[in-house]
N, C-alpha and C positions, 0 to 999 in steps of 0.2 A: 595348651592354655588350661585346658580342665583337669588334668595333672598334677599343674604349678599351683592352680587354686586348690587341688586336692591337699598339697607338700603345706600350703600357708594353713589352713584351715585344721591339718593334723597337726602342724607344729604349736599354733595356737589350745588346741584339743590337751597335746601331750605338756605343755609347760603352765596346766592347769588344775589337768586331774593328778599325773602323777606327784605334784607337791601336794596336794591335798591330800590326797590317798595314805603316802607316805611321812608325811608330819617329816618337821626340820631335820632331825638327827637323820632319818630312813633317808631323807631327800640328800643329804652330807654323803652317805654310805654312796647312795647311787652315782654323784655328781662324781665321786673318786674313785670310781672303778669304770663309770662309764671314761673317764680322762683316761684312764690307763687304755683302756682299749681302742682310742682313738688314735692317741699319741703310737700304740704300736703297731697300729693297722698303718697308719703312714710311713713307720719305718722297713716296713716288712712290703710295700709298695715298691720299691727300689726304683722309682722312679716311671714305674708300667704307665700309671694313666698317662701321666705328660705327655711321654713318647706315642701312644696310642691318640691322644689329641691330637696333637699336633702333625704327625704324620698319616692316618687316615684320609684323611678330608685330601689332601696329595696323592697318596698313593691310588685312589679311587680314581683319580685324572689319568695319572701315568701309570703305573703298576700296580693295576687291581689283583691281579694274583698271590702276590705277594705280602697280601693283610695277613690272609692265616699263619706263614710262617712266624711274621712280626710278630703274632699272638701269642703261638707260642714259646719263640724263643723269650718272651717278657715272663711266661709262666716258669721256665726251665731253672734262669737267674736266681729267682727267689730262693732255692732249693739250700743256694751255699749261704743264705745269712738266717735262717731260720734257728738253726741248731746257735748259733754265735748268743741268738738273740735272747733265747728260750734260758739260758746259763747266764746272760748278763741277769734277765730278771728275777732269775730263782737269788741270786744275791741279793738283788735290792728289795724286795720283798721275801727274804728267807722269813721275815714273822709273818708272812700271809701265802704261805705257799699254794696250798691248796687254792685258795680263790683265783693266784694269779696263773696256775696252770689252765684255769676252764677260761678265765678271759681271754688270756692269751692264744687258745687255740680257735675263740671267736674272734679274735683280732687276724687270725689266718684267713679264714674264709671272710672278714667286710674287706681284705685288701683282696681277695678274689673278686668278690661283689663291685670292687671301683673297677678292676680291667671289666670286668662286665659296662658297668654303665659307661668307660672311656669308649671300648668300642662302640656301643647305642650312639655316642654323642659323634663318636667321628663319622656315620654314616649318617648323619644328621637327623635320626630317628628318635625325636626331641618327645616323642611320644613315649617312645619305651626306656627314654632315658629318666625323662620327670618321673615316671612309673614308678620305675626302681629305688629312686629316693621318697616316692609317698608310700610306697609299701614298707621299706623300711625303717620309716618314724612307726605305721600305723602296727606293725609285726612288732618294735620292740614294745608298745604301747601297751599290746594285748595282754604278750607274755607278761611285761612287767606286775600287771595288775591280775591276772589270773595265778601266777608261781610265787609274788607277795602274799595275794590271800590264804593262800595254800601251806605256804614255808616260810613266812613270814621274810625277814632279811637278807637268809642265804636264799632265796627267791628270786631275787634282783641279780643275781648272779647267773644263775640256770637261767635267768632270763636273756640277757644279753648273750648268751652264747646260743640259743632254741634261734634265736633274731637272728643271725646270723646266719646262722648256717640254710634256716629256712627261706630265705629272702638271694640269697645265692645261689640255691637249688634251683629255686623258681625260673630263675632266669638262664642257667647255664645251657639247657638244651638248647634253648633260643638262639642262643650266641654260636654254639658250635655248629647248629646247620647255616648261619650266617657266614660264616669264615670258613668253614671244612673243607668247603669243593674247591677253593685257591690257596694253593700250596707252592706257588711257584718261589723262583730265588727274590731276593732282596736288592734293589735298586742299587744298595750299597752296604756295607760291611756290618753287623750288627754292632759294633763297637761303635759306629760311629751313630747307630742310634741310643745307643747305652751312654754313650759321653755327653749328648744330649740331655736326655733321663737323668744320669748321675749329678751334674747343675741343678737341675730343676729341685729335682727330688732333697737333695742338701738344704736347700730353699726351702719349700715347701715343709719339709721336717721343722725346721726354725720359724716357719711360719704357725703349725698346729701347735710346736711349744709355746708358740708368744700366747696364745687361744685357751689349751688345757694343762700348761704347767703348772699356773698359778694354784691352781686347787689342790694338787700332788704337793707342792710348797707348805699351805694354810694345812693341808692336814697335817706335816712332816712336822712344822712350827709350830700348829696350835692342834692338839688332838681333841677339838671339841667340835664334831661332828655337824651340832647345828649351827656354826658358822660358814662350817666347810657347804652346809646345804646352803645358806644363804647367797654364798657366793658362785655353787652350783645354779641355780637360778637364773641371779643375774647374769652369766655367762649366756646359758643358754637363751635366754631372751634374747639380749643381745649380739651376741657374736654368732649365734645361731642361726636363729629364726629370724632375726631382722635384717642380716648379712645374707640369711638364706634368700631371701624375697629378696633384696639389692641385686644378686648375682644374674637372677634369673633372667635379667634382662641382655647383662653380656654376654653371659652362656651363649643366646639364640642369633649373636651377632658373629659368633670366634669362626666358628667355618667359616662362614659368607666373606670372613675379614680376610682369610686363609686361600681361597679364591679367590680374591681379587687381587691377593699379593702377589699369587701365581701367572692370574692373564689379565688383570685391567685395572694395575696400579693407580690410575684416574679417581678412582671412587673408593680407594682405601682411606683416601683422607677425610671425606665425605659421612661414612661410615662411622669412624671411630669420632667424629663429632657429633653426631646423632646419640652415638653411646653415652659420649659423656652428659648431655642435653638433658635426654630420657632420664638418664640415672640420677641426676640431681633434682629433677622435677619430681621424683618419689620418694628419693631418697630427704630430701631437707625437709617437709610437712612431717614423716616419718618422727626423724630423729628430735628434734622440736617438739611437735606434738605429745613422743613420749617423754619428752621431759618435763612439760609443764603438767599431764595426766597422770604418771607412774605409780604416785602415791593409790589415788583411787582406783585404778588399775586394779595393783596388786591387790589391793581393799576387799574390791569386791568381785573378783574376779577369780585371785590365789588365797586369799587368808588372811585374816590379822596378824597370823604367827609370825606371818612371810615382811612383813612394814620393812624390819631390818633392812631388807635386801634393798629397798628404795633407794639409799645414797649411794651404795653400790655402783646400781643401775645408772645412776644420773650421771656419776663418774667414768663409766663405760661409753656411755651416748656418743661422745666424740672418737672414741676409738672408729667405732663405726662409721663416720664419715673417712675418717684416712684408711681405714683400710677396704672402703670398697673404691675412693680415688686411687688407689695406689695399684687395686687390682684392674682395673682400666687402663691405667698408663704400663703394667707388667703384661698386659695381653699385647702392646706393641712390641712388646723387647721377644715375646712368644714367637710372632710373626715372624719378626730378624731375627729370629733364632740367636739372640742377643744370651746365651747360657748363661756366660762368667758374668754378665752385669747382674742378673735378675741374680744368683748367686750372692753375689755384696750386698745386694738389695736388702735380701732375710737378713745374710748375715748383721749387717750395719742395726738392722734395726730389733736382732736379736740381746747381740752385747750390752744394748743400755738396758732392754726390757730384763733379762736376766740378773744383772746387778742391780739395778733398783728393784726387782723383786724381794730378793733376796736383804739388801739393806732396809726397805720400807715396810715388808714383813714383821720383821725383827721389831724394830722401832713402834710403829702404828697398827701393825694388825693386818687385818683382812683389807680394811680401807688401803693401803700400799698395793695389793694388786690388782686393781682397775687404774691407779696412776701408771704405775709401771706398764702393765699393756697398754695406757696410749700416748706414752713417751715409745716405746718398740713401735708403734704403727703412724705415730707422725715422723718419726727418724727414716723410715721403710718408705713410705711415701714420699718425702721429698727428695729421696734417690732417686727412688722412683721417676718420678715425674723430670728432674734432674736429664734420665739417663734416654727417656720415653722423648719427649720436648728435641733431644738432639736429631733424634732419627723422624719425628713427622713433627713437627710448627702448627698447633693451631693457635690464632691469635683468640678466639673469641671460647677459651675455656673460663677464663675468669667470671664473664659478665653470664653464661648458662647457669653459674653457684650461687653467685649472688643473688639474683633475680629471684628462686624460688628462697632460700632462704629469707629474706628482707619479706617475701608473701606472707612465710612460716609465720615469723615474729608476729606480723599484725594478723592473722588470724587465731595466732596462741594468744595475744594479749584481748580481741574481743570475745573469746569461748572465760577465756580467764577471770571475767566481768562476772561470770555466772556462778553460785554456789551448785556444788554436787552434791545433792543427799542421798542421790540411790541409783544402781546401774541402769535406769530407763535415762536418768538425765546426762549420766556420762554417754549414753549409747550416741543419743541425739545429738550430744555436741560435739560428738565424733564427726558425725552428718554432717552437722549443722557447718562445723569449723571447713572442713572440706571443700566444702562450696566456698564460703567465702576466701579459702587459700586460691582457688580456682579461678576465681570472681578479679582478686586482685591481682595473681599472673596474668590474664588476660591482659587486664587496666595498663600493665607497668610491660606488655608486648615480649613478657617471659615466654610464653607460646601463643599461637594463634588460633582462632575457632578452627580453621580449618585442619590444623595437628591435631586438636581435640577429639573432631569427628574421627579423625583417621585415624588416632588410638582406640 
């Protein structure tokens, strides 16, 4: 828990100073190069963490010996797509060569850094897993703002690669005395955890495209950097940092889900409606709240420079709701090992995000891609839930969304009543609004006193 507050609190920290620090254009430069290195840290993943999720928390039951091999035959893989990968992007950035070789080799060691934090997570060691994600907001933070000051924009660059590689170190010894002493054979054939992997991972690649393509597009389309900041921004607010805090809740359920699908199928059902429950009770005041707030948010928080990014944001806001539902219903398809569905999943909800990027770009600007990522992530969701819905039935997921939204609404429209002149009185009606969102889930039997105490 002190971790995850660590992870909200640096995310908040870093999507505050570094805009300021950096003014629009610097913030454009960063938002496009940190996209590249995310987008190729996922492809250079070949699918490691999935297969390490999802199979630890198992193999711990029945063949504990056999994590360390898993590990690193997941390290070995990588080896044949690296060099593929390293030539596809010296193409597509031959006018940025130099930058995209140092990112790129920090895009090596953060898909190291994820089999790091997959195994953390599969031995359920939610402590060294949160860790590993607040140290490396809080590492790229530092570097950013000490090698900016220094070197100004090529800065930002030597930054994200220093983050990397430091944030990987840190934890690598950890991890090999963790796995090193069990080296025994594999329950079953590496391929067959790789074809597992290789599903996931297709997915998941079309999943961080729907998230960081857009900004590689708005630069490619419009080469005017303080847009590309502006939409760097709202990205990271939202798909970021507020999907970061959404997730953290099902994170701390996926083993527990994993185990129970293993010996006491009883309480699988149980669980994953609790999940959705939790998640919408945080999730709907969230997304609400920052819509009706955003402007002064930003105001007095990020900048005057930063206002632009407001409609952005406001157009993002719903993306967020489908894709932390969608990632709830695709944690059931994880369990059934459901590959080829969760597969269509992305894909389905890649192809319209891609072509409506690509046409509403062109057409409208930067404002086309926050529609297009959440045409891609309500298309992705209703597979989702679609494919999730077959294999476990809950009837009361509708009325758990409802409930706290309907709160949202009437507690945005009496905060609403208030004029903001300055960050003491947004602070307060932050407070203020809360209680009353709380006040009225109670009223309308969204949760009960006694879940309250118990959160």
């Amino acid at each position: 828990m002190l971790s995850k507050i660590a992870i909200v609190v640096l995310g908040i920290i870093q999507i505050t100073i570094i805009p300021r620090l950096l003014n629009p254009t610097n913030m454009g430069f960063y938002s496009y190069w940190l996209s590249v290195l995310l987008i190729f840290s996922t492809i250079i993943d070949l699918g490691g963490p999935e297969i390490l999720t999802r199979y630890i928390p198992e193999l711990r039951i029945k063949n504990q010996k056999s994590i360390g091999s898993l590990f690193i035959k997941n390290l070995q893989v990588k080896l044949f797509l690296i060099p593929v990968l390293i030539l596809t992007g010296l193409y597509l950035f031959r006018d940025e060569k130099a930058y995209f070789v140092i990112v790129f080799s920090a895009s090596i060691f953060l898909s190291l850094s994820s089999l790091i934090q997959a195994t953390l997570y599969g031995y359920k060691n939610f402590a060294g897993y949160s860790l590993i994600q607040a140290l490396r907001i809080f590492v790229r933070l530092i570097f950013v703002i000490i090698f900016f000051v220094i070197l100004g924009s090529i800065g930002i660059i030597y930054a994200l690669f220093a983050a990397a590689i430091l944030t990987t170190l840190l934890f690598f010894l950890h991890i090999k005395k963790m796995v090193h002493p069990y080296n025994g054979e594999l329950s079953r054939p590496f391929k067959e955890y790789l074809s597992y992997g290789l599903y996931l991972y297709a997915g998941n690649s079309f999943a961080i495209l729907n998230m960081w393509l857009p900004v590689v597009l708005v630069k490619k389309f419009n080469s005017d950097l303080e847009v590309v900041g502006f939409l760097g921004l709202a990205i990271q607010i939202c798909l970021f940092a507020m999907i970061g805090v959404m997730t953290s809740l099902s994170e701390s359920f996926f083993p527990t889900l994993i185990e129970f699908h293993t010996n006491d199928h009883k309480q699988l059902k149980k669980f994953v409606e609790l999940n959705w429950k939790y998640t919408n009770i945080i999730l709907m005041p969230l997304v609400v709240g920052f819509y009706f707030l955003a402007e002064p948010m930003v105001r007095f928080f990020i900048g005057l420079e930063y206002l632009p990014a407001v409609d952005i944001i406001k157009l993002l806001l719903p993306a967020v709701i489908f894709i932390t539902w969608g990632g709830i219903c695709q944690q059931i398809l994880l369990i059934f090992e459901k590959k080829k569905e969760f597969f269509l999943i992305q894909l389905a909800g890649f192809v319209p995000f891609f072509t409506a990027s690509v046409i509403l770009i062109n057409i409208i600007g930067v404002l086309g891609a926050p529609v297009a990522i959440m045409l891609g992530a309500l298309i992705s969701f209703l597979f989702s839930y679609f494919y999730a819905n077959k294999l476990l039935h809950i009837k009361s997921y509708l009325m758990h969304a409802l409930k706290p939204f309907f709160a949202s609404i009437l507690a945005a429209i009496v905060i609403g009543m208030i004029q903001i002149n300055d960050i003491y009185i947004l602070l307060l009606l932050i407070i203020f609004g809360g209680f009353v969102y709380l006040f009225v889930l109670v009223l309308i039997r969204g949760v009960t006193i006694k879940e309250l105490k118990s959160l």
